[in-house]
C-alpha positions as CSV (number, residue, x, y, z in Angstrom):
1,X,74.5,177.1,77.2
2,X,75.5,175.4,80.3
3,X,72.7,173.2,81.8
4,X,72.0,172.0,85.4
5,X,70.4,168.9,86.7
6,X,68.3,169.7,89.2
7,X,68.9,168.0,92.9
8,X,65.8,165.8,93.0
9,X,66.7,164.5,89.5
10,X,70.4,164.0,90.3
11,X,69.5,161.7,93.1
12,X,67.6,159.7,91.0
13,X,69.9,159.5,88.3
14,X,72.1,158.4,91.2
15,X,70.4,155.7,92.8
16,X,69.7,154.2,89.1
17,X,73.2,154.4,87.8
18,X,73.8,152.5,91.4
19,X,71.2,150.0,91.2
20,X,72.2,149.2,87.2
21,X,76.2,148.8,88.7
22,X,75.3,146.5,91.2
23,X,73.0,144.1,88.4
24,X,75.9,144.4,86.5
25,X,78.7,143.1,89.0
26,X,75.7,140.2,90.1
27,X,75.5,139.4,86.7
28,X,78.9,138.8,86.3
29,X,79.4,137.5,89.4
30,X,76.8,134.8,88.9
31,X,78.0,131.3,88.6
32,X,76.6,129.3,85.1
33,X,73.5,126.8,85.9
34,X,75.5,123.1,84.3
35,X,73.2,121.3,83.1
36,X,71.7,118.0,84.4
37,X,70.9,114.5,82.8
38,X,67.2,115.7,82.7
39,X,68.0,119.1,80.7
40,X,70.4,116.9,78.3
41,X,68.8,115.8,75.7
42,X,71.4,116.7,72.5
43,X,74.2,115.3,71.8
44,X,77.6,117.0,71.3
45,X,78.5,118.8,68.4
46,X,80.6,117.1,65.3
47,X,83.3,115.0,66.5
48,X,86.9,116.8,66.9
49,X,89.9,114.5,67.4
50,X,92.2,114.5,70.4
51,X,95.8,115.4,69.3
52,X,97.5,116.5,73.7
53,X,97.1,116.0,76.7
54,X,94.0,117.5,77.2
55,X,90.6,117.8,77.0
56,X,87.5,119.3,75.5
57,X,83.6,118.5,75.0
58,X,81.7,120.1,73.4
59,X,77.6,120.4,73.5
60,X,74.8,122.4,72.4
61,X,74.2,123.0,76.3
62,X,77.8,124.3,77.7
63,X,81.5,123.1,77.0
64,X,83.5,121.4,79.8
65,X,87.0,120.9,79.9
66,X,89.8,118.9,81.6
67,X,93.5,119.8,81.8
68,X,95.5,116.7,83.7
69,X,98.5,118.8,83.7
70,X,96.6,121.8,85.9
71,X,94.8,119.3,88.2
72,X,92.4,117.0,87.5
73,X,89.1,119.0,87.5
74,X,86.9,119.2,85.1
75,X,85.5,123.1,84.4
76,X,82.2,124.3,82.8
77,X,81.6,127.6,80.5
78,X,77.9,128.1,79.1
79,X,77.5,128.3,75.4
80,X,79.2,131.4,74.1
81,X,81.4,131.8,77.1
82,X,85.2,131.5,77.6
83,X,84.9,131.7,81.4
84,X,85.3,128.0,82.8
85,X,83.8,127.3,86.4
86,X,84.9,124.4,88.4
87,X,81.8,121.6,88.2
88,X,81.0,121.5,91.7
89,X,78.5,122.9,93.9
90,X,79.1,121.1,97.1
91,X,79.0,123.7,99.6
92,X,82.6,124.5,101.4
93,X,84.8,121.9,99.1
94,X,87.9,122.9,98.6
95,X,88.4,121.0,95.2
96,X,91.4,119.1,96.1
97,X,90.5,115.6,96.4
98,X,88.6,112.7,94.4
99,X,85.4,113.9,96.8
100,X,84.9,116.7,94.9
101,X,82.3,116.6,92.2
102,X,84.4,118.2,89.4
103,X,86.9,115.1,90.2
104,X,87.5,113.3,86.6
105,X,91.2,112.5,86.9
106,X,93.5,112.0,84.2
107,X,90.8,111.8,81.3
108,X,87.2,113.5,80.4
109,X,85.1,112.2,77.2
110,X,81.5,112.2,76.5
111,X,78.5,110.0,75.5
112,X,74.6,109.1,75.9
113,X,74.0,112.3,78.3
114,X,77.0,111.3,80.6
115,X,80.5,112.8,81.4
116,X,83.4,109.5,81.7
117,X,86.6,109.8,83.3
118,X,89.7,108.1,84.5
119,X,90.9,107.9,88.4
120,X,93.4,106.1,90.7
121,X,91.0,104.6,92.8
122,X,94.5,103.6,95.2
123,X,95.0,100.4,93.7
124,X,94.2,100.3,89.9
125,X,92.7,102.8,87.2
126,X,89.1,103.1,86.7
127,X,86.7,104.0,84.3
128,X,83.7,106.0,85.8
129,X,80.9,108.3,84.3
130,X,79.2,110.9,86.2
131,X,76.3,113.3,85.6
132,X,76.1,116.0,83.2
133,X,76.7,118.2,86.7
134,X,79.9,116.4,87.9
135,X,77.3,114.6,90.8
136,X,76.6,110.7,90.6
137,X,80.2,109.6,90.4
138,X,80.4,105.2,89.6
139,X,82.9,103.0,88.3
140,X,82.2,101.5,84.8
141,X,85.1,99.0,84.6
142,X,88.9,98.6,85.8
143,X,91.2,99.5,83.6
144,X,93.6,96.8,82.1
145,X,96.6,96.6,84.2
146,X,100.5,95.5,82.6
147,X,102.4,93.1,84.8
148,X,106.2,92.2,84.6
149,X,107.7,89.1,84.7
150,X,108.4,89.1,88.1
151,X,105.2,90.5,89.8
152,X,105.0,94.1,89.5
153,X,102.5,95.8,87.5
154,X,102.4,99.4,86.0
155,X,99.4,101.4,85.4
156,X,99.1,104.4,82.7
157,X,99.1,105.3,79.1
158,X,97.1,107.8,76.9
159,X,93.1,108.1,76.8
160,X,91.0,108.9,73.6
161,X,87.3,109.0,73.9
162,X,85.4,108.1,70.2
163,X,81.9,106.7,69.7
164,X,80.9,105.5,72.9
165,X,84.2,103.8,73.8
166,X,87.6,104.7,76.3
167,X,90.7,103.9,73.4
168,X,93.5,103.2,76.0
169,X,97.3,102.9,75.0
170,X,98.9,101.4,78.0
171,X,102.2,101.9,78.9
172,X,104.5,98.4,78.8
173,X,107.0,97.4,81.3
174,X,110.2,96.6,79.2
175,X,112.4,95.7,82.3
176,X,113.4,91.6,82.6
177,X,110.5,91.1,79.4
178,X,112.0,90.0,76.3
179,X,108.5,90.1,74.5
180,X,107.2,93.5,75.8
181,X,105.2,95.6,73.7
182,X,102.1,98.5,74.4
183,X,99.1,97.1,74.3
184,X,96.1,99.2,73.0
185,X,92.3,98.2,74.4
186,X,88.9,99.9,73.8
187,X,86.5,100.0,76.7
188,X,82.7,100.4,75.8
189,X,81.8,103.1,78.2
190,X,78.2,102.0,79.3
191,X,79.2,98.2,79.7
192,X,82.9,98.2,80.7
193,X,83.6,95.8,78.0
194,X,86.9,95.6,77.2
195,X,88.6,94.2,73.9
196,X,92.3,94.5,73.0
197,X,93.1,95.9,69.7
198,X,95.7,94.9,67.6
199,X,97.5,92.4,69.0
200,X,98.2,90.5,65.9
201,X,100.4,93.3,64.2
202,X,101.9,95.8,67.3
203,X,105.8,94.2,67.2
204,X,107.5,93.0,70.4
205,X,109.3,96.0,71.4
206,X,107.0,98.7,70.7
207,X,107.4,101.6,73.1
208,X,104.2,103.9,74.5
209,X,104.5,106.8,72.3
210,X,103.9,109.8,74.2
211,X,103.3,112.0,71.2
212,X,102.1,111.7,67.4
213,X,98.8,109.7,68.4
214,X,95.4,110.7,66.8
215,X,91.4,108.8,66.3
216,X,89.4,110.1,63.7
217,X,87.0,108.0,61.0
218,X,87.1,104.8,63.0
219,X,90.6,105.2,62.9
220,X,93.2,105.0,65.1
221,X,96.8,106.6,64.5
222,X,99.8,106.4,66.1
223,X,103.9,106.2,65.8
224,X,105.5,102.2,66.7
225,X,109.1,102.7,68.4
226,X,111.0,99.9,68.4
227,X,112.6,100.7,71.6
228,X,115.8,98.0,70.7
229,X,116.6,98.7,67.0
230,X,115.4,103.3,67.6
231,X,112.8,102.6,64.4
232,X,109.4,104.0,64.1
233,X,107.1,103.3,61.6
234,X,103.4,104.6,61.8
235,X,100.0,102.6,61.9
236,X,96.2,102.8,60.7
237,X,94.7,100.6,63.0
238,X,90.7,100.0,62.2
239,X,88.9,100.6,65.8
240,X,86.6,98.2,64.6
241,X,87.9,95.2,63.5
242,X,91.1,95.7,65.6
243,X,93.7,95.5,63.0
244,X,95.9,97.6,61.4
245,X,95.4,98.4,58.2
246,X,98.6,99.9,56.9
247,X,101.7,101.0,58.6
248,X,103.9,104.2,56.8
249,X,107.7,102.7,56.8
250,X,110.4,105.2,57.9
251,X,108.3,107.8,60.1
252,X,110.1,111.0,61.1
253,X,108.7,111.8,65.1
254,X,108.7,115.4,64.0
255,X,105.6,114.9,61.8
256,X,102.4,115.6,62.9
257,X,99.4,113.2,63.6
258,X,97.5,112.0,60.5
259,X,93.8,112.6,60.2
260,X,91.0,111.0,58.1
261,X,88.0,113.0,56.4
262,X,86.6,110.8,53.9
263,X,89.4,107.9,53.3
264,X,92.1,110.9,52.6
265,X,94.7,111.4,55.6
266,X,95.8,114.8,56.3
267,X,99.0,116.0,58.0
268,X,102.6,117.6,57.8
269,X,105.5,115.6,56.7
270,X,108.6,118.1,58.2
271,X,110.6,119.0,55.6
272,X,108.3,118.5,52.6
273,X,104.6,120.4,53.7
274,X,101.0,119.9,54.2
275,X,100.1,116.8,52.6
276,X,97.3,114.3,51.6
277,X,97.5,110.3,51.3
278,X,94.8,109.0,49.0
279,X,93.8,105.7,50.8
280,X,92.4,104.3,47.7
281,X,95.1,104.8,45.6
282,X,98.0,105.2,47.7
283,X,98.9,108.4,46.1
284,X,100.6,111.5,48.6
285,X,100.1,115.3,47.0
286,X,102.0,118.3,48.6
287,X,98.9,120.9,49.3
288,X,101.2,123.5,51.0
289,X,105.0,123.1,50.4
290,X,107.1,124.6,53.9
291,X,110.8,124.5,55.1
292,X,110.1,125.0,58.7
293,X,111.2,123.0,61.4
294,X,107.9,121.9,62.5
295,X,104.4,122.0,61.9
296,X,101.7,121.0,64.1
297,X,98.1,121.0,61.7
298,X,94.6,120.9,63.3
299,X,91.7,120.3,61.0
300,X,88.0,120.9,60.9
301,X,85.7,120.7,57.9
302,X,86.0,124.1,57.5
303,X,89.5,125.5,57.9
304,X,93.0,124.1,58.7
305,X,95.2,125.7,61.5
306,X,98.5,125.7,61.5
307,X,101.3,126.1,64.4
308,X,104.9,126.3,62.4
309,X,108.1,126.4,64.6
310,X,110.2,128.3,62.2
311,X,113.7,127.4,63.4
312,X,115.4,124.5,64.8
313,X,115.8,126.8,68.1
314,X,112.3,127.3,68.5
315,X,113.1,131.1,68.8
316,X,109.8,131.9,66.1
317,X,106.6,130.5,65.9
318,X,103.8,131.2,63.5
319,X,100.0,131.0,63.2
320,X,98.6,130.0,59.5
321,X,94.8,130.0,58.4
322,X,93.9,128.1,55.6
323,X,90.3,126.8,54.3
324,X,90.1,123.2,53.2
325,X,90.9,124.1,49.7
326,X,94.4,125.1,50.9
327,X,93.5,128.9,50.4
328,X,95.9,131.2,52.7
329,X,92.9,133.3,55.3
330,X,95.7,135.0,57.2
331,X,99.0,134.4,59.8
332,X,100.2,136.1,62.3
333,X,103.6,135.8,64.8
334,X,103.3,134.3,67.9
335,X,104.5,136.1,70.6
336,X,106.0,134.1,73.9
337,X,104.1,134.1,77.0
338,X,106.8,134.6,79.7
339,X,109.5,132.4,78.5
340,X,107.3,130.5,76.6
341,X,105.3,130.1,74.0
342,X,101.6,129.3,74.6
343,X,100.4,126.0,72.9
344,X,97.8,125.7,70.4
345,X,95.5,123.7,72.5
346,X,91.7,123.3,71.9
347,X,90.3,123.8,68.1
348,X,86.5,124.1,69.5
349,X,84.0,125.9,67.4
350,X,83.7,128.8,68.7
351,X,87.0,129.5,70.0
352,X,90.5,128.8,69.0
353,X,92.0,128.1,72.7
354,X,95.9,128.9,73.9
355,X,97.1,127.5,77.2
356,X,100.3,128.3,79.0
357,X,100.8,125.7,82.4
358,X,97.3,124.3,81.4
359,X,95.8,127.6,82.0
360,X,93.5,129.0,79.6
361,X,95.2,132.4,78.6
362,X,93.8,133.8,74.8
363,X,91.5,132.5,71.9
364,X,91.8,133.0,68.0
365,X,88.4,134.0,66.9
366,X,87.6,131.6,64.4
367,X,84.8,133.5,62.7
368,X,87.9,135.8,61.3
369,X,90.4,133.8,60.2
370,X,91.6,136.7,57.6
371,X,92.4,138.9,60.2
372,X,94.1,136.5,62.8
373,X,94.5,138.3,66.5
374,X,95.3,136.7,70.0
375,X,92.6,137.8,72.5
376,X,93.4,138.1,76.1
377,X,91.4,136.3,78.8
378,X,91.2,137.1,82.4
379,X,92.3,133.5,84.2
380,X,89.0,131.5,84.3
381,X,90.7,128.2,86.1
382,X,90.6,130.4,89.3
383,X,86.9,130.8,89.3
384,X,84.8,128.0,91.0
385,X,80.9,126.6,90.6
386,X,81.2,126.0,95.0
């Protein structure tokens, strides 16, 4: 039997259906609350290494993230989110300048309930921390600067953020020096104290290298080229003492960054697989054998992810799943974003992140590694906190 709603009841339904729209669209509208240095009072979650050119922080109270080659903003998402605002609630900025308060610059790391970056002050590199809100921006320390022979100096290199101090590779200038080489420094971020790090073993001639470079365990590693003879060789240098501990002769570029859990190093040799290098007894065991022509691992203690380029044309890229025991979870084909593919970007734990142009663009789910799927996201970078 057909039924009828009765006017007076309609209207109501009405106005309720419009009220509950209108929550709805403020609700989602609404920007997140970032915390302040008052509300702070955890510390991040366990430690992920940096392995790009980006970066991500994550805490028990919201995650914030910096992408140099978007801009230099840092962005906010509260805990469970994917949707990143830009850290600022000045009223009326633009974002577009070092005024604004989501301004980090070319770097963004953590510690003792304060965000640190790295900005061109004009005249040199600096090392400032700000509030857990992007407000309260001051300069730690200046950052090391590389001067030729005859007068000019060059500012740059690659940032990594572990246990309370800035690891900075600096770039050398190899014009009119004979005896160049990169120079690696740690910066302790409360203090501005800086120290140079293996200084003793980094050969003349040792290029930046702009790829290949990890920290994890007290650990830092990275490739050596010898930009005269075209060798590279790759080092374990101990963050704390500030030498290098062992260098791997004949390193091919195309393998990935090594990682340390426990005094075993992790990584893909190309041509050969997965591997492990027992530290204690010098011993390397093929986990996962593969022909492709590149693999780029990321590791957590409780799965392994892996992007495989499958040809030497980069024409087919894969996604593999694996737990720590080596165990297949699932794979799936990468499909190109545009004319690109996206990059495996941010291994957080909540979300397995893909950027394309330093946009945010789909997560991996990591909760379901055995049935691997790409999910969409709705451009976040474009949202604001001001």
């Amino acid at each position: 039997m057909k039924r009828c709603l009765l006017p007076s009841l309609l209207l109501a339904l009405t106005l309720a259906l419009a009220l509950t729209l209108a929550l709805a669209l403020t609700a989602c509208a609404a920007k997140p609350a970032a915390p302040t240095a008052a509300d702070f009072e955890v510390q991040p979650g366990e430690y992920r290494y940096q392995d790009s050119d980006g970066f991500f922080v994550e805490t028990e109270k919201g995650n914030y993230r910096l992408e140099p080659l978007l801009d230099f903003l840092v962005r906010f998402a509260e805990p469970g989110s994917h949707d990143f605002y830009v850290l600022c609630n000045k009223p009326d900025c633009g974002h577009g300048d070092a005024n604004c308060n989501a301004y980090a610059g070319f770097a963004l790391g953590y510690f003792n309930q304060h965000l640190y970056g790295v900005q061109d002050n004009g005249t040199d590199f600096v090392l400032v921390h700000m509030n857990m809100d992007g407000t309260g921006h001051t300069e730690i320390a200046r950052l090391p600067e590389q001067n030729a022979l005859d007068g000019r100096k060059q500012l740059g290199g690659s940032y990594f953020f572990d246990n309370g101090y800035l690891i900075y590779l600096a770039m050398p200038i190899s014009s009119g020096d004979p005896d160049y080489a990169m120079a690696v420094y740690k910066i302790q971020l409360e203090t501005g104290e800086i120290t140079r790090l293996f200084q003793e073993d980094i050969p003349v001639h040792t290029d930046w290298p702009s790829a290949g470079v990890s920290i994890s365990n007290g650990y830092l590693y990275f490739p050596m080229f010898n930009g005269e003879t075209g060798s590279v060789t790759y080092a374990e240098g101990n963050l704390e003492t500030g030498r290098i501990e062992h260098i791997f002769e004949d390193w091919n570029q195309s393998n990935s960054p090594m990682v340390n859990f426990d005094n075993v190093l992790y990584y893909h040799r190309v041509g050969v697989g997965l591997c492990e290098y027992d530290k204690a007894t010098g011993t390397e065991t093929v986990k996962v054998p593969t022909d492709c022509s590149l693999a780029l691992p990321q590791y957590t203690k409780d799965y392994i992810i892996v992007r495989t380029s499958d040809d030497d044309a980069d024409t087919h890229r894969t996604i593999y799943a694996y737990d720590r025991n080596y165990h297949l979870l699932g794979q799936m084909e990468l499909e190109p974003y545009g004319v690109k593919f996206p990059s495996l970007q941010y291994v957080t734990a909540n979300a397995i992140y893909f950027t394309s142009g330093g946009k945010l663009i789909s997560y991996i789910d990591p909760h379901h590694l055995d049935r691997l799927e790409l999910i969409q996201l709705v451009d976040p970078t474009a949202r604001s906190h001001g």
